[in-house]
N, C-alpha and C positions, 0 to 999 in steps of 0.2 A: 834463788835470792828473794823473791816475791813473797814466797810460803815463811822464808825464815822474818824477812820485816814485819809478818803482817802476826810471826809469834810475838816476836817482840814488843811488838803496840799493845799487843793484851795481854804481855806479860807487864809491863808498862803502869798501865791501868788495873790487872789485880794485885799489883802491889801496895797502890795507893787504897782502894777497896780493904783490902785485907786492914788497914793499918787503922779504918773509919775515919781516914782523911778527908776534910768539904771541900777539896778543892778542884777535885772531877769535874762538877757540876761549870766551876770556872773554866778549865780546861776547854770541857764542851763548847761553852760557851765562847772561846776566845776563834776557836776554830770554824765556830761556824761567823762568828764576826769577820772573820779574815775572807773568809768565803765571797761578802756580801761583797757587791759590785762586781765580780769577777767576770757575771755575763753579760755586762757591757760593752759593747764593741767601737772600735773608732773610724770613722768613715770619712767620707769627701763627699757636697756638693757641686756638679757643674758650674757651679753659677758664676766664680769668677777665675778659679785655678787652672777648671776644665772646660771653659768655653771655648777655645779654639783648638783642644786635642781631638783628632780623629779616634775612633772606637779601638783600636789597635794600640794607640799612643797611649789614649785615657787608662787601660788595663795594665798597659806595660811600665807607667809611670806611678800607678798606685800601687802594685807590685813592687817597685825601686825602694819605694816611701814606707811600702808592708804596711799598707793602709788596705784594710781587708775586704771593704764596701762601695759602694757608689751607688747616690739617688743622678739620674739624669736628668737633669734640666732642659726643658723643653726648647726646640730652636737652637741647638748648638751642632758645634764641629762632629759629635758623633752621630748625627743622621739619623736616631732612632726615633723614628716617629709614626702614626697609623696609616703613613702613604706604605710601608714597608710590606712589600709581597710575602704572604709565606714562605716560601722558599728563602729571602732573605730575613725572617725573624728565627728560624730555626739557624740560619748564620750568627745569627747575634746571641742568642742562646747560647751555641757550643762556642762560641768565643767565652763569653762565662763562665760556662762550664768546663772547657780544655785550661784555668786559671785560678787561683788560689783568691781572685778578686769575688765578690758577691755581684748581683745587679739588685738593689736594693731595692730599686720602685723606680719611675716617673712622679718629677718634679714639674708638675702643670700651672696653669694659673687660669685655671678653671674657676667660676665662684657663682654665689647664686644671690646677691642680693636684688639683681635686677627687679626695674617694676615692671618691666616690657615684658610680656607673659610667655613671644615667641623668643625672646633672647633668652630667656631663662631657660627654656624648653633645650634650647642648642647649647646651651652648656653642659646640662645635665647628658645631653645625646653624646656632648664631645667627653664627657667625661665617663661615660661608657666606653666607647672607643679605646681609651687610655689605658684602660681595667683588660678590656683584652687584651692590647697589643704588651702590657705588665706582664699578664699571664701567657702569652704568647711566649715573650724572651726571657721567663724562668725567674720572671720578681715578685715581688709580695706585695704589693701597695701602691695607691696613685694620692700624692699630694696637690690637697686643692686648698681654695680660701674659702674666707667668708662674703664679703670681702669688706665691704662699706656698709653705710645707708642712704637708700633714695631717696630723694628731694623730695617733701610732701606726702611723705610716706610713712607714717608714724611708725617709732623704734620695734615697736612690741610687733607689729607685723612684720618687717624683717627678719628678726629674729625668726619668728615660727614659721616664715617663707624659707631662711638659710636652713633652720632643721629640718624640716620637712623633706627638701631638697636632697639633704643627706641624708634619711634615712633610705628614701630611693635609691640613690647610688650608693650604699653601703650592702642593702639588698642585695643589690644586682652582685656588686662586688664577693660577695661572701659566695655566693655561687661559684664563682672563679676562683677561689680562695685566694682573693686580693682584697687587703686591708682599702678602707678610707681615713685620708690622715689629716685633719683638718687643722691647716697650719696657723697659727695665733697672730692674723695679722689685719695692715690697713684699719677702718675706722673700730672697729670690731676686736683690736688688739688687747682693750681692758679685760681683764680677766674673768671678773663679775659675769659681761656681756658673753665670752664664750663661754662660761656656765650654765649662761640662761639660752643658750644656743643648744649646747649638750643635754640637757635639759629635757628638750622639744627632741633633740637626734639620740633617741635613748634607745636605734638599735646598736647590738653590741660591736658588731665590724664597723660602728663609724666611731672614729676617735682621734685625739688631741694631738699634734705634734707642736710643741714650746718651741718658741723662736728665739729667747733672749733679747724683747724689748724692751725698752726705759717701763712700757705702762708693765713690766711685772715688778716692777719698786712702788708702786702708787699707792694708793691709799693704805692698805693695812703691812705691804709689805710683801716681799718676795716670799718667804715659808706660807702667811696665809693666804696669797695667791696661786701659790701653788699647790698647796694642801685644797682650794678650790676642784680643780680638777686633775688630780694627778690618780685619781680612779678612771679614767677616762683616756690614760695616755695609751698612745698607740707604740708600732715599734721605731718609731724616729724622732731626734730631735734635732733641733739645728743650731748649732751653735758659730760666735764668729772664732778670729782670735782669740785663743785662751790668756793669751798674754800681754794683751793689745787693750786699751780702755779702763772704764772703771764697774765695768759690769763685775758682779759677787760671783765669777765664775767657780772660783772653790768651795764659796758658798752652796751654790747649786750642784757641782756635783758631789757632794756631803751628801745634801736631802737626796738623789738617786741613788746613792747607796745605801743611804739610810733605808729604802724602801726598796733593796735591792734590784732596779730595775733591772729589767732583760731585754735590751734592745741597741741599737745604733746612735753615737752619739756623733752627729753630719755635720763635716765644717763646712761653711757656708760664707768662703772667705771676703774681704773685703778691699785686701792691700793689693798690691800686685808688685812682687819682690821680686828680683832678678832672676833668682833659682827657686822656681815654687818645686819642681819635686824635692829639694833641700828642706824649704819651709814645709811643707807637708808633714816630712819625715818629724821635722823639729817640732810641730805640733803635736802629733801623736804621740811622740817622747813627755809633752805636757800633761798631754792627755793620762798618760799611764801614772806619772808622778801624785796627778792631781787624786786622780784614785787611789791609790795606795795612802793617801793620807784622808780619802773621806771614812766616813761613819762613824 
């Protein structure tokens, strides 16, 4: 059946050949259009769906939902954190992997604007930690911030203190072949500012994950805010409700498809609805919709 389709497709196309018809070139073109967004994925953050599910629940409810992913947020019901013994992270592992679910990273709140030179240091320490214990249970990535600026501390030094900062843990990271995802938030949320942040963290494993805050509508607008640094995106992004507010969510993912990302698009929810693995499910249904009508 396979060998007869795959005559038929070129017989198909030397039809059109044969006759000096231009509209192959369309053809090609429409299908690799349709292609684009396809390796986009739709995922879940802990942060409010899955704060109180245990590890077993959280899997088995994103399963329900056929929601394929999950970043873990740090301090919840699923217990995954770098108190966890070997013996229990290869637990947590084959819970992933015995599952149609991803473990997508850890969700931290790790950051380095500090001006305390030991506090900084312990971030950076804990944020190594996270990168093993990622790579330990079979994930790709640790999301950290920026996060602020310190008081009397002029901007341009924080900035090249935040990237610096990252380029070390991105290092370290790409060793363990776990991304740094450096989430667009807190005083640092302008986009300009995580540019001039990426900027200073120009190695290649440290990179941007979009949050959908108000400062990506500011000044020139959401496309040249994100045409800013959308060379620099890593494989996550975080989105809230797709259906909820007045953020340009179809707007946005238009430009991902436009630019055919390939990575996790992480709700990162806000409500708390009676049936979230209902809501979940019904998000993901938005999520596919939304794609099918971008680029």
């Amino acid at each position: 059946m396979a060998q007869r389709d795959n005559m038929n497709r070129r017989s198909f196309f030397k039809q059109f050949a044969a006759a000096g018809l231009p509209v192959m070139a369309g053809i090609t073109s429409s299908l690799k259009a349709a292609e684009r967004g396809s390796r986009m994925r739709f995922g879940l953050v802990t942060y409010q769906w899955g704060r109180d599910w245990d590890l077993p629940t959280l899997i088995a409810n994103c399963e329900t939902a056929r929601v394929s992913g999950v970043e873990l947020r740090v301090d919840h019901q699923h217990g995954v954190s770098p108190k966890l013994t070997p013996t229990e992270r290869v637990e947590v592992r084959k819970r992933f992997a015995d599952s149609p679910v991803v473990c997508v990273g850890m969700g931290t709140n790790e950051d380095f604007h500090h001006a305390d030179a030991d506090l900084l240091k312990q971030r950076i320490e804990n944020t190594k930690a996270w990168l093993r214990l990622s790579h330990d249970i079979g994930g790709s990535g640790v999301k950290v911030k920026p996060n602020d600026f310190a008081k009397g501390v002029a901007r341009e030094v924080t900035i090249e203190q935040i990237g610096r900062s990252l380029n070390e843990v991105a290092r370290y990271g790409a060793e363990l072949g776990q991304q740094i995802r450096l989430e667009v938030h807190g005083q640092c949320a302008e986009l300009p500012t995580i540019k001039a942040i990426m900027d200073v963290a120009d190695h290649p494993n440290a990179t941007v994950c979009w949050n959908c805050n108000g400062q990506d509508l500011q000044g020139a607008g959401l496309v040249q805010n994100f045409n800013l640094v959308k060379n620099r995106f890593g494989a996550t992004v975080h989105v809230r409700e797709l259906n909820l507010g007045d953020y340009p969510y179809q707007e946005l993912m238009d430009l991902f498809v436009a630019m055919d990302y390939a990575g996790w698009i992480l709700l990162e929810a806000r409500q708390d609805p009676p049936d979230r693995v209902k809501a979940l499910a019904e998000q993901r249904e938005i999520f596919a919709k939304m794609i099918g009508q971008g680029g």
